[in-house]
N, C-alpha and C positions, 0 to 999 in steps of 0.2 A: 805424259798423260794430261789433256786438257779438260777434259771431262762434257758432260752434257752441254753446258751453256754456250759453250766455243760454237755448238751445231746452228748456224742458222735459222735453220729449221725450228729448231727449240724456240729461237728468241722470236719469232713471227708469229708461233703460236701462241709465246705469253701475250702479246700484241693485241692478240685478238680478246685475248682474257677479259671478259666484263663483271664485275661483282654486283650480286644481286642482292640489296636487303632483305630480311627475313620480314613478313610483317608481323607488326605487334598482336602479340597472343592476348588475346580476349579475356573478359575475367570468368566466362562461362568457360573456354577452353581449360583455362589453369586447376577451374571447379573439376570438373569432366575429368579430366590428368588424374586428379588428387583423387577423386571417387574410385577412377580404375586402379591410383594404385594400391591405394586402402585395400579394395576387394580382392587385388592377387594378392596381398601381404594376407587375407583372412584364408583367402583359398591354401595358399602356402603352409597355413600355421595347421588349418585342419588335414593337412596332408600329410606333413610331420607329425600331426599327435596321430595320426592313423598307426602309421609306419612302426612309430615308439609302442603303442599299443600292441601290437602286433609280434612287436618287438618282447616285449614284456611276457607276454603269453607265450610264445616259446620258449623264452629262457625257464620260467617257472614249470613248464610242461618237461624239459628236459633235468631241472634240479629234480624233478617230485622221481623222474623215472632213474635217477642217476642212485636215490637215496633207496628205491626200491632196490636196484641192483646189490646196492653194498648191503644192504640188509640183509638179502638174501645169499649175500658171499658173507657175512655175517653169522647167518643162522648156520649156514654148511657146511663152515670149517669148524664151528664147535661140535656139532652132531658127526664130523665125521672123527675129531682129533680123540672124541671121550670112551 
């Protein structure tokens, strides 16, 4: 096995290969960057406390209904056992 490089083919296309500098980012770009990425880090935080939120409410909506259940398996088996 010689692998890729051996292919001619290959090596005439690195040939043509030309690198291209990136040009220097601006100090207004870098701002801009930093602005947008600040505001998805806020958008992100208040999406999360939504979700948590949400989160929260159900679970206390299922403790409140969990603690009526046993109360009422509670009251039932004494009214029935007495």
């Amino acid at each position: 096995m010689r692998g890729n490089l051996w292919d001619l083919d290959a090596l005439i296309c690195m040939e043509n290969f030309e690198h291209k500098e990136k040009p220097p980012v601006t100090k207004e770009e870098r701002e801009a960057k930093k602005e947008k990425s600040l505001w998805d880090a806020k958008k992100a935080l208040a999406e999360r406390k939504k979700a948590d939120d949400a989160f929260r409410a159900n679970f206390e909506r299922l403790k409140a209904e969990r603690k009526a259940r046993e109360q009422l398996a509670g009251e039932g088996g004494t009214a029935s056992s007495g």
